[in-house]
N, C-alpha and C positions, 0 to 999 in steps of 0.2 A: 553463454547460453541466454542471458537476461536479453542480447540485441536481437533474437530473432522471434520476441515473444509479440512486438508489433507486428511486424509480416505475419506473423500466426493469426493475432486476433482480427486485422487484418482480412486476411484469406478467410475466417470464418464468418466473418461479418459479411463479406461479400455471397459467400454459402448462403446462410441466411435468407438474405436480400432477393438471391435467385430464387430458392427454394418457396419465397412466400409472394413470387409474382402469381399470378390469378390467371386459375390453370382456363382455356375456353372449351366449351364442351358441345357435342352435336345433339341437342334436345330430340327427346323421342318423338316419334312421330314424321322422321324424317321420311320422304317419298322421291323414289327413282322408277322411271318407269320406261318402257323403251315401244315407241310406236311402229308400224309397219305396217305395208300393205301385202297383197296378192291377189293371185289373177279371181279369189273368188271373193276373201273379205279383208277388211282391216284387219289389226287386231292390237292386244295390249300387252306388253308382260312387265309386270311390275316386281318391284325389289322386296322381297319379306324380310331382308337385313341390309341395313349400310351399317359399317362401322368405321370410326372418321377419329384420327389424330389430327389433333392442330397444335402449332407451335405459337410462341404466341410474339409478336415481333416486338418492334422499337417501343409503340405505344403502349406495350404489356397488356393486350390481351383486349386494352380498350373497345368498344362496338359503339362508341359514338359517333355519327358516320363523317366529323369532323375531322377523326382520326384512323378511319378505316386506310388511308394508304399505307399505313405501318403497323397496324393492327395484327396481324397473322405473320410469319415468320417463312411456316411449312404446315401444308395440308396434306394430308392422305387420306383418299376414301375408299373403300374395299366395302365390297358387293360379293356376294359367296352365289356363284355361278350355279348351286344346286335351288337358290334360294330364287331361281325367279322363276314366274308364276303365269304363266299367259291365257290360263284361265280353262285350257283344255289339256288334258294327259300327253295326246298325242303330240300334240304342238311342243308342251314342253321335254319330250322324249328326243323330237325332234333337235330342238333348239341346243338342247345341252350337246348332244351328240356335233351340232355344226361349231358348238363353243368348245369342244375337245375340252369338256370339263371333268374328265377324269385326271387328264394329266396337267390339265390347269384350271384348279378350283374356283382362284380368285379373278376378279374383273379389278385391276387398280387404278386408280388415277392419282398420279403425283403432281401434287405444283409443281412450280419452277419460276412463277412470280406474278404478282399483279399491278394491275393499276387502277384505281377509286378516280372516278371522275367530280366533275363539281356537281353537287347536291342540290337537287330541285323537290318544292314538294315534298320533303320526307324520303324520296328516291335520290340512292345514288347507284348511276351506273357502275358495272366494274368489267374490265377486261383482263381475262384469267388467262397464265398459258400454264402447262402441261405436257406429262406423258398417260395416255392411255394405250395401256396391258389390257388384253385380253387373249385368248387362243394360243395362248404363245409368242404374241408378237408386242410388240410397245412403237407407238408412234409420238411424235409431238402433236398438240394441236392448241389450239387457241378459241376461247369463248367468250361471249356474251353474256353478261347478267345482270340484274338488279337488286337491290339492298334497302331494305327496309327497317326500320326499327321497331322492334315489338314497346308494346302496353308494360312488359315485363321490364324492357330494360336490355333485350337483347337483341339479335339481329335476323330477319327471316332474307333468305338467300335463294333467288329464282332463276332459273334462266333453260335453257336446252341448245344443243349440239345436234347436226346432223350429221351422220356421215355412212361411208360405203362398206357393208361390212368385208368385201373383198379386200380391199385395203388394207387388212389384219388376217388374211387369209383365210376367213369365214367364208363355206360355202352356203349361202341361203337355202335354208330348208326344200326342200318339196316333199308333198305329201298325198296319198291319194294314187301311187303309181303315177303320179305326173302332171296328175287332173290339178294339183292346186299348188302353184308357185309362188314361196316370200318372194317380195322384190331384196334388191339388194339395198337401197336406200331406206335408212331407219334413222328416226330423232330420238332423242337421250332426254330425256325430261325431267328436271329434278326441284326438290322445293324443301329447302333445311332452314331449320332455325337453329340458332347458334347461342351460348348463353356462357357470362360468366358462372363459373364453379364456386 
């Protein structure tokens, strides 16, 4: 019994070890917002919730943007399809109905890996890839961003996506009997700060 009491303490030490890496957290105030046009105005419909798991990679959780390539592990952001906001009733009746958000609530976006480029200025670019869920469908895609250090000690994360929402089988709203048609091209807009726990 007494040889297996290493491997024990061992394995709990490693417990431990894991348990007390430094969880990274998506700071309040996070903003997603989703742009589009039609044949009569712009418009805006923004996110009233993100809610975001991060794993935290090789660097454990680090945001020095020194160590931002290995920083993050696994991301997931989730956006609750009833929560977005385009500033008018009807629009948003509309919108939900083209997000088939009864039978799919959630909007997700999964990593699937990145890469931190070299740091200029306090910016460091990053190229994100990805699946974005929506309507029922999940595609891959790939983005743009840039990375910033907060005052705080933490990291602010900017960038936007374009894309077609036919592509995930979204039929663009019309509203009006006809008179006023989304286009199908809409950009994703987003701006998180990110913070050790």
């Amino acid at each position: 019994m007494k040889r297996h009491v290493p491997f024990i303490l061992t394995l709990f030490t490693w417990a431990g070890v894991a348990s007390a890496q430094p969880a990274v957290e998506l700071q309040p105030g996070a903003q997603l917002a989703i742009d589009g046009t039609s044949t009569v105005r712009s418009f805006t419909c923004k996110a009233g919730v993100v809610k975001a798991r991060l794993t935290p990679g090789e660097a454990g959780g680090s945001l020095v943007p020194e160590q931002l390539a290995t920083a993050l592990r696994e991301v997931r952001l989730e956006v609750p399809a009833g929560q977005l906001d385009c500033a008018n009733e009807t629009m948003n009746e509309h919108m939900l109905k083209a997000l088939k958000a009864p039978e799919n609530p959630t909007i997700l976006f999964q990593m699937s890996g990145y890469e931190a480029g070299a740091g200029k200025d306090g910016l460091v670019p990053l190229h994100i890839r990805g699946a974005l869920s929506m309507a029922g469908a999940s595609r891959p895609i790939e983005l743009e961003a840039r990375a910033t250090p907060t005052p705080e000690g933490g990291l602010r994360v900017r960038g936007q996506y374009a894309l077609r929402m036919t592509d995930w089988g979204v039929r663009p709203p019309t509203l009006m009997l006809g008179a006023m048609k989304v286009g199908d091209s809409v950009v994703i807009r987003f701006d998180f700060t990110l913070a050790r726990k």
